[in-house]
C-alpha positions in Angstrom: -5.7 -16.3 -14.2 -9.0 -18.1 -12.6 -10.0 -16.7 -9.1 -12.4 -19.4 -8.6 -16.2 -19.0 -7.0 -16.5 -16.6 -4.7 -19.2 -16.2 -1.6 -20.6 -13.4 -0.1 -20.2 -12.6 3.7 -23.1 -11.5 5.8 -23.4 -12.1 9.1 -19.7 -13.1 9.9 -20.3 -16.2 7.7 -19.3 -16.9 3.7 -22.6 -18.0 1.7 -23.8 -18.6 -1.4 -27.5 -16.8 -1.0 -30.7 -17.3 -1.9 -30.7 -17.0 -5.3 -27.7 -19.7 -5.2 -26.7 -18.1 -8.5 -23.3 -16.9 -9.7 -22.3 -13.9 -11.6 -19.0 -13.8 -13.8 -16.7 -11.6 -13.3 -15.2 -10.5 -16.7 -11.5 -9.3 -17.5 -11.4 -6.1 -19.6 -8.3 -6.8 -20.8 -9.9 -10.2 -22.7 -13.2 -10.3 -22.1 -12.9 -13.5 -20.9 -14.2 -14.7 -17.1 -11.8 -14.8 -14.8 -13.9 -15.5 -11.2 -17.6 -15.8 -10.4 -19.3 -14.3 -7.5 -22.5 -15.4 -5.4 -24.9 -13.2 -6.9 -27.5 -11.6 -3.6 -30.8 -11.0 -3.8 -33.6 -9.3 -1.7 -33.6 -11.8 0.8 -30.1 -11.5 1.2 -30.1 -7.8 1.5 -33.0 -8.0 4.2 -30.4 -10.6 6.2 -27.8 -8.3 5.7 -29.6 -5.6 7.3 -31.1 -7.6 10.4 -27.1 -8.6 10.7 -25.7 -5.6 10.7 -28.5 -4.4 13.3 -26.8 -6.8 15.8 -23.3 -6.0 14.3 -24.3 -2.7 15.7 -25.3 -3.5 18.8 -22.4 -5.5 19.8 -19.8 -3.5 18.3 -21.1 0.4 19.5 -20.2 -0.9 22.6 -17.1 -1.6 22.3 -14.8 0.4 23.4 -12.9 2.4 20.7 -9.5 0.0 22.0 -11.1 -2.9 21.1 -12.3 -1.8 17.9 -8.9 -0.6 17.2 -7.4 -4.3 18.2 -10.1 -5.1 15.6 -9.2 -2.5 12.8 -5.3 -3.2 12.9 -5.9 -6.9 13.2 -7.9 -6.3 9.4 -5.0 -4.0 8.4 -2.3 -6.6 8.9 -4.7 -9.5 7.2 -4.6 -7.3 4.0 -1.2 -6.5 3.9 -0.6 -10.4 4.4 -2.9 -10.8 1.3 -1.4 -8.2 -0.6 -0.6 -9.9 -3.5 -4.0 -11.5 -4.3 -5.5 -8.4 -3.7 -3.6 -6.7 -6.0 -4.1 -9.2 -8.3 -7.9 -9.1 -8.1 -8.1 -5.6 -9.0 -5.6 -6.3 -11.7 -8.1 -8.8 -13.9 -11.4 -7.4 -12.6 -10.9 -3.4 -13.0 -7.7 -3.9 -15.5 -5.5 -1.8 -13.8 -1.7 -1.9 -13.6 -0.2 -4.2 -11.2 1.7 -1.1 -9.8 -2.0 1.5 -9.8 -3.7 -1.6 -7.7 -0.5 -0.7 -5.0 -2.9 2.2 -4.3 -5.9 0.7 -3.1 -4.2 -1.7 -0.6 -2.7 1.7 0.8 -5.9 3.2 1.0 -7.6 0.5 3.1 -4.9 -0.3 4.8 -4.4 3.5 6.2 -7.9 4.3 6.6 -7.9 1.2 9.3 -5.2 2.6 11.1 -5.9 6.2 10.9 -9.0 6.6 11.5 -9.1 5.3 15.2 -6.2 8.0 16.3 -8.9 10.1 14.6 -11.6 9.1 17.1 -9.1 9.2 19.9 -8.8 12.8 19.1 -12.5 14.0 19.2 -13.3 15.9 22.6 -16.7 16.8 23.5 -17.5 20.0 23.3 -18.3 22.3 26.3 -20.9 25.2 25.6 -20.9 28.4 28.0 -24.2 28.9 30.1 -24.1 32.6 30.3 -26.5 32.7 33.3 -24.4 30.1 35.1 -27.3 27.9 35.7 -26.4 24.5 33.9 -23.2 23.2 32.3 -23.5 21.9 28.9 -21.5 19.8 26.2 -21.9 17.7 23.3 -21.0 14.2 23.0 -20.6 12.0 19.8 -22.4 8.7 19.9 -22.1 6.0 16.4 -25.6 6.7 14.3 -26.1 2.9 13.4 -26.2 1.2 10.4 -24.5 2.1 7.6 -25.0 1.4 3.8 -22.0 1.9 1.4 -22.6 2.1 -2.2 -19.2 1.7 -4.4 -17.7 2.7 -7.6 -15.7 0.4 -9.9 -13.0 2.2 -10.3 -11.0 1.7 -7.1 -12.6 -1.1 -5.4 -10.5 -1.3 -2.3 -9.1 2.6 -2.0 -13.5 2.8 -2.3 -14.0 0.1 0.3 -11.7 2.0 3.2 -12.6 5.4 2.8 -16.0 4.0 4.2 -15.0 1.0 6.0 -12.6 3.5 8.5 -14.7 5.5 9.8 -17.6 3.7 9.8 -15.9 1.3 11.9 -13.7 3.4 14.3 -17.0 5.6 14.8 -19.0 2.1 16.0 -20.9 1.8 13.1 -21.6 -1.4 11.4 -21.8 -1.6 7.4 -22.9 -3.0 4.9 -20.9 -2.7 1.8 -22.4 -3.4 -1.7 -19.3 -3.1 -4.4 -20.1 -2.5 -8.1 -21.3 -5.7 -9.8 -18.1 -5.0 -12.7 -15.4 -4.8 -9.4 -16.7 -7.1 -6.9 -14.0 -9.5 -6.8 -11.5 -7.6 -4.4 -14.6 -7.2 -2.0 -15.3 -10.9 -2.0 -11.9 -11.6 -1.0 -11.9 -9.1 1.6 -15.2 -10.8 2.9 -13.2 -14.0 3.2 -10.5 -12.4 4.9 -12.5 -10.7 7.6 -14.0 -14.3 8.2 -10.7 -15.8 8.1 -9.9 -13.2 11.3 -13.4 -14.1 12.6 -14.1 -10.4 12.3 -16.9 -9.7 15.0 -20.4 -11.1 13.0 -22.6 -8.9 11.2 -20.6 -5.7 11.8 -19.2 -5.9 8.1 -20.9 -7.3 5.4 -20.4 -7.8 1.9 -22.5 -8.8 -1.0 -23.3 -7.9 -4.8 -26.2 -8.5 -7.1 -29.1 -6.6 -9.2 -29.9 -2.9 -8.4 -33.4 -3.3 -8.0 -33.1 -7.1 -6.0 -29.8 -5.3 -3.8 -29.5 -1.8 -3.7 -33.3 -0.4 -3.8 -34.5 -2.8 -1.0 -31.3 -1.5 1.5 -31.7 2.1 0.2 -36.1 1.6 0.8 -35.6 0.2 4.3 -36.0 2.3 7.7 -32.6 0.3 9.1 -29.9 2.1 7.7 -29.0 5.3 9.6 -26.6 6.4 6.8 -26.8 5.9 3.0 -22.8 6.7 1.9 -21.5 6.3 -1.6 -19.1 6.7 -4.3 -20.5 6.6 -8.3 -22.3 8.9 -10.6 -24.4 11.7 -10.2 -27.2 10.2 -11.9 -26.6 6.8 -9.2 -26.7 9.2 -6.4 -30.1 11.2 -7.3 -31.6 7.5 -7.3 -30.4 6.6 -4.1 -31.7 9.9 -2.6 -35.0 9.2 -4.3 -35.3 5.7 -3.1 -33.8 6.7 1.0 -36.5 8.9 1.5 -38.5 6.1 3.3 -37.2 7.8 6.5 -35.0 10.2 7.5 -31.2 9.0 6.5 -28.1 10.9 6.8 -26.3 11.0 3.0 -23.0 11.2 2.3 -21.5 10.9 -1.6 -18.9 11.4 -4.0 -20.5 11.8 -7.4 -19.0 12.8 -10.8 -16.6 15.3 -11.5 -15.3 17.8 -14.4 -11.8 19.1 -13.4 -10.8 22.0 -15.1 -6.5 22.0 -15.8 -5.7 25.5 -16.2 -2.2 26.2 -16.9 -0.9 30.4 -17.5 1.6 31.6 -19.2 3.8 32.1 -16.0 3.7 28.5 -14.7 6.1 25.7 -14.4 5.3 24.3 -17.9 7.8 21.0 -17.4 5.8 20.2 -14.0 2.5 20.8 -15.3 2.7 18.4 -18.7 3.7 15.4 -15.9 0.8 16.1 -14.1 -1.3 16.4 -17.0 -0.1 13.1 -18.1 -0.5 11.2 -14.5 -4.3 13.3 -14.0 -5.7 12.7 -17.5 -4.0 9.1 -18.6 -3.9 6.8 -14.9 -6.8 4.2 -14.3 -7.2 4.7 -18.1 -8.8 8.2 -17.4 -11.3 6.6 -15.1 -11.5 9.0 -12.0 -13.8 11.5 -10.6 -11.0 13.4 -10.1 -9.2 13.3 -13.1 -8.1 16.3 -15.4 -11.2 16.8 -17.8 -10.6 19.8 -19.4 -7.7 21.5 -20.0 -7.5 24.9 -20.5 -3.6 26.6 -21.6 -2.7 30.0 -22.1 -2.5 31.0 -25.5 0.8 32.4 -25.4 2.5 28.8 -24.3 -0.9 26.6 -25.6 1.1 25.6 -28.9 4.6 24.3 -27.1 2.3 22.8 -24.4 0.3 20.8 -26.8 3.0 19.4 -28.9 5.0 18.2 -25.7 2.1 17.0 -24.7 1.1 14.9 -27.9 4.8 13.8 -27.8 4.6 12.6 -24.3 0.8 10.9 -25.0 2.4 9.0 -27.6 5.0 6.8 -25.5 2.0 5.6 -23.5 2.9 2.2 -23.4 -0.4 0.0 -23.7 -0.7 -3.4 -21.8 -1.8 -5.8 -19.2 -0.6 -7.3 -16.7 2.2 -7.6 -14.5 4.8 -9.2 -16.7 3.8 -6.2 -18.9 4.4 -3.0 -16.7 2.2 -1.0 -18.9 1.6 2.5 -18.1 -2.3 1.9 -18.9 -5.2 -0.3 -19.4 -8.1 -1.2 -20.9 -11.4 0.7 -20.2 -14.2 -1.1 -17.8 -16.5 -2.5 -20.0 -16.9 -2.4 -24.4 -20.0 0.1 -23.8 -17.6 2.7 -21.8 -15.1 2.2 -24.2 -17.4 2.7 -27.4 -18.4 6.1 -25.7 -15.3 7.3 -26.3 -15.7 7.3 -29.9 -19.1 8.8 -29.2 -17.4 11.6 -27.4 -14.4 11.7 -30.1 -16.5 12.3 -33.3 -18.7 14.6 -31.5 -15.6 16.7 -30.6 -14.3 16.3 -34.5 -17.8 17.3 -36.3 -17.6 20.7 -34.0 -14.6 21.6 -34.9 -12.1 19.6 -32.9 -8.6 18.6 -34.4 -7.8 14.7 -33.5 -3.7 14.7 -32.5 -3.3 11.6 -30.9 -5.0 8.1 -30.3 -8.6 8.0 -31.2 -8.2 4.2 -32.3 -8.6 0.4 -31.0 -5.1 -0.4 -30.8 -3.7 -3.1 -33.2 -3.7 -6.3 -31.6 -5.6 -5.4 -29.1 -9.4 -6.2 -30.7 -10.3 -8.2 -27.5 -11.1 -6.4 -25.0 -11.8 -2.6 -24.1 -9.1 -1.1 -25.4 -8.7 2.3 -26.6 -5.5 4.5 -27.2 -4.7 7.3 -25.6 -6.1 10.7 -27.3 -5.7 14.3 -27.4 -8.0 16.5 -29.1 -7.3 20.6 -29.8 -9.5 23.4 -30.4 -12.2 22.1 -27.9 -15.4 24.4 -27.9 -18.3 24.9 -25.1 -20.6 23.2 -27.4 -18.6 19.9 -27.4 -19.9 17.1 -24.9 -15.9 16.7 -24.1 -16.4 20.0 -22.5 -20.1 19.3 -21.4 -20.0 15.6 -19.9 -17.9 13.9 -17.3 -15.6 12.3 -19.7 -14.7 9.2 -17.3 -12.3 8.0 -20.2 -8.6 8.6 -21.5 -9.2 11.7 -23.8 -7.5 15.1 -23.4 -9.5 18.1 -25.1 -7.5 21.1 -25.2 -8.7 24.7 -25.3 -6.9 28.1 -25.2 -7.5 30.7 -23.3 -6.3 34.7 -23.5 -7.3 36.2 -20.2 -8.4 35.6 -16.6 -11.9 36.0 -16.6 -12.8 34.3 -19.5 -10.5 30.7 -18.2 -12.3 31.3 -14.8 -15.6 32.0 -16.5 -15.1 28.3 -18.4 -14.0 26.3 -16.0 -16.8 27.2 -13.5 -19.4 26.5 -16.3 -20.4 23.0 -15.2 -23.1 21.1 -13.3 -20.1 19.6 -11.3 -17.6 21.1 -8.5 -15.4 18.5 -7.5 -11.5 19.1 -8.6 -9.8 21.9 -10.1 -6.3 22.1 -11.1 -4.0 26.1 -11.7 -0.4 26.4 -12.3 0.6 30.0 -11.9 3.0 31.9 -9.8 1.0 34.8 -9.4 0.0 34.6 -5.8 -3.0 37.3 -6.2 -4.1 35.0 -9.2 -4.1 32.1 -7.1 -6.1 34.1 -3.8 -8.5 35.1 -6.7 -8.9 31.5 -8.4 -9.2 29.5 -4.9 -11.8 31.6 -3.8 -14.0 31.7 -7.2 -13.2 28.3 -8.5 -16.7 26.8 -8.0 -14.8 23.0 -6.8 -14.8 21.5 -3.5 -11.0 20.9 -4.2 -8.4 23.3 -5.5 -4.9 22.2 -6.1 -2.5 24.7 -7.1 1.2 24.0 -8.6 0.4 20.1 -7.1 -1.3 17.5 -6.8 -1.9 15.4 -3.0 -4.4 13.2 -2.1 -3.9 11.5 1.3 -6.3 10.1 3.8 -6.1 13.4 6.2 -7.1 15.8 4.1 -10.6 16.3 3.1 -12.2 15.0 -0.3 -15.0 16.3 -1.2 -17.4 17.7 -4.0 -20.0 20.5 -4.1 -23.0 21.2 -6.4 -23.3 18.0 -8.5 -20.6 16.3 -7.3 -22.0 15.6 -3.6 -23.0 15.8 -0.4 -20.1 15.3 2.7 -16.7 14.2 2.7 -14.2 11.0 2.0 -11.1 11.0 4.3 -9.7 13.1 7.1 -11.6 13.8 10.4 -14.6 15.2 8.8 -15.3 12.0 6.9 -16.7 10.9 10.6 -19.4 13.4 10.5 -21.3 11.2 8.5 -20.7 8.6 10.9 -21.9 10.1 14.4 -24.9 11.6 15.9 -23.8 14.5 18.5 -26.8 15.1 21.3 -26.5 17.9 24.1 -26.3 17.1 27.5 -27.3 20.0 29.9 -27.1 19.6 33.5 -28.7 21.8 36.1 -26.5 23.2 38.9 
């Protein structure tokens, strides 16, 4: 399928930009180009700033009605364009048609939600306990926004930012990964098919040092947000600290699965599956270690190698695979990096570990399971970002918790037990900004976010809008 060219929108208007060059998109599935994009350079993130300054001014005094009017008249643009989008996340990211279902859900809530968020702040009143002045806080927008986003879910990305950046008053400028930018373009054209209000959102792609470094280096932005790697983030905290910036990021992750002896064995393999094997393995928060008791590890592992095995490969939506192909040939070849390291220490290869046959073209890469994973083992070490399950038993509670806290990252964590004083223990010394137990829900209320490594702030629910206002005290004599 060809997409076509594709501008970039800055300043409420589509354009090719100064470096009037185009950048293919390629389909991991193939290899093959399937769009191109106007590639931006520093010019073009200079205009984009200077537009979104006026975006700002215009838009932070708006009433929060009219940027509602705004935010659902975007909403009901994307669900009209559903099927393109969908599509566009399908060849650019490679995807299943049904996966790409969630992004559209993600934008599409976050532009609905988070203005009944805003509706619900209250300033806050502050006691003066010598009854001499009344005081309160009030929220006002903090101004410019830059949004830095991951491949991996180019849309669900786009509207955790794009909500409450814009139902706080903030305009944005949004810079999607130069391997996803397809579905970011097309929501460019959309919002200037609405005629969105100029400069408040804008949307462009090119080289990190051309795009991102100049935006990140400028005094304009007011908040620097993101989604990506840790190693992404500590540049783009290097490169703010031209001026005082708020910073808000989701970085990498290194979930822990722990599953005991006393859990719901049948409920916990489908989650393993769904956590370790959707977006071909490619999520902060997927399952990245997986840790069994001993006394079930060896029933666990074969249903599990059973159940890896009818992973159906393919692309697509005539296809209805149940996975993908990886990004890009250099993520997949990691895997093998990450798969002969695991074998040379000791690991046992169960499952996948291969290029499937017929599928040379492209980034493909079976499904795999590995046993007997060690500390020593860069599976157990690294953000694996890929579709490989290493398994390791464990005998007793402190030495699980012990292992699954032994990591620069703290995003997720996943326990299956019915103990209830296990799971008080575990959610209280589980070093993760995130602790699921017996479950698994995401949702746009409820808070996502990471500590140590794995960032600063939070996606979703009403704290996401932190990031987005500046509160001031107002004290008034009597």
């Amino acid at each position: 399928m060809e997409f076509g060219y594709k501008k970039m929108y800055i300043g409420g208007k589509l354009i090719k930009g100064e470096l009037m060059t185009k950048s293919n998109v390629i389909c991991p599935a193939n290899g093959k180009p399937i769009a191109q994009v106007a590639q931006a350079g520093k010019i073009d993130a200079e205009n984009a700033l200077i537009s979104a300054i006026n975006g700002f001014k215009h838009w932070s005094k708006l009433s929060l009605e009219e940027r509602t009017k705004w935010m659902l008249k975007l909403r009901d643009a994307v669900i009209e364009k559903e099927h393109i989008l969908r599509l566009s996340i399908v060849y650019e990211m490679g995807k299943t048609y049904e996966a790409a279902f969630e992004d559209i859900e993600a934008i599409t809530n976050a532009l609905e939600w988070y203005p009944n968020a805003m509706k619900n702040l209250r300033d806050e009143q502050i006691p003066d306990y010598e009854n001499t002045h009344t005081h309160k806080m009030i929220q006002q927008p903090a101004g410019v926004v830059v949004a830095y986003l991951a491949w991996n879910f180019p849309l669900l990305n786009v509207g955790f930012k794009l909500g409450p950046a814009l139902a706080s008053g903030c305009s944005i400028i949004i810079k999607p990964s130069p391997l996803s930018p397809l579905s970011a373009y097309v929501l460019g054209e959309i919002l200037h098919d609405i005629d969105f209000p100029a400069g408040v959102v804008n949307i462009l792609s090119g080289p990190t040092e051309e795009v991102a470094t100049t935006l990140s280096k400028s005094k304009i932005p007011a908040v620097l947000t993101m989604i990506g790697s840790t190693a992404t983030g500590q540049k783009v905290i290097t490169d703010s600290a031209t001026s005082i910036k708020r910073l808000s990021m989701e970085l990498g992750g290194n979930a822990p699965f722990i599953v005991f002896e006393d859990a719901d064995v049948e409920k916990a393999l489908d989650l393993a599956i769904a956590l370790k094997f959707g977006n071909s393995g490619q999520i902060c928060v997927a399952a990245n270690r997986f840790f069994i008791h001993t006394s079930i590890y060896e029933i666990f592992l074969k249903k599990y190698v059973d159940r890896v095995k009818k992973i159906k490969l393919g692309f697509g939506i005539n296809e209805k695979p149940d996975m993908g192909p990886m990004i890009t040939k250099k993520d997949r070849d990691r895997m093998f990096v990450l798969i002969d390291d695991a074998i040379k220490k000791g690991g046992i290869l169960l499952a996948g570990g291969k290029i499937p046959k017929g599928k040379e073209e492209g980034n493909w890469i079976q499904p795999t399971v590995i046993s007997e994973m060690t500390t020593e083992m860069l599976l157990f070490k690294e953000e694996t970002f890929g579709p490989i399950a290493p398994f390791m038993k464990f005998a007793n509670d402190d030495d699980v918790l012990s292992l699954a806290n032994d990591t620069e990252y703290g995003l997720a964590s996943y326990i299956f037990t019915n103990n209830n004083q296990r799971i008080q223990r575990f959610s209280e010394e589980l070093s993760f900004g995130e602790v699921q137990v017996n479950g698994v829900k995401y949702a746009i209320y409820l808070p996502h976010g990471g500590i140590k490594n794995s960032g600063i702030g939070h996606d979703c629910s009403h704290l996401a809008l932190d990031d987005y206002l500046v509160k001031k005290r107002v004290s008034i004599a009597l």
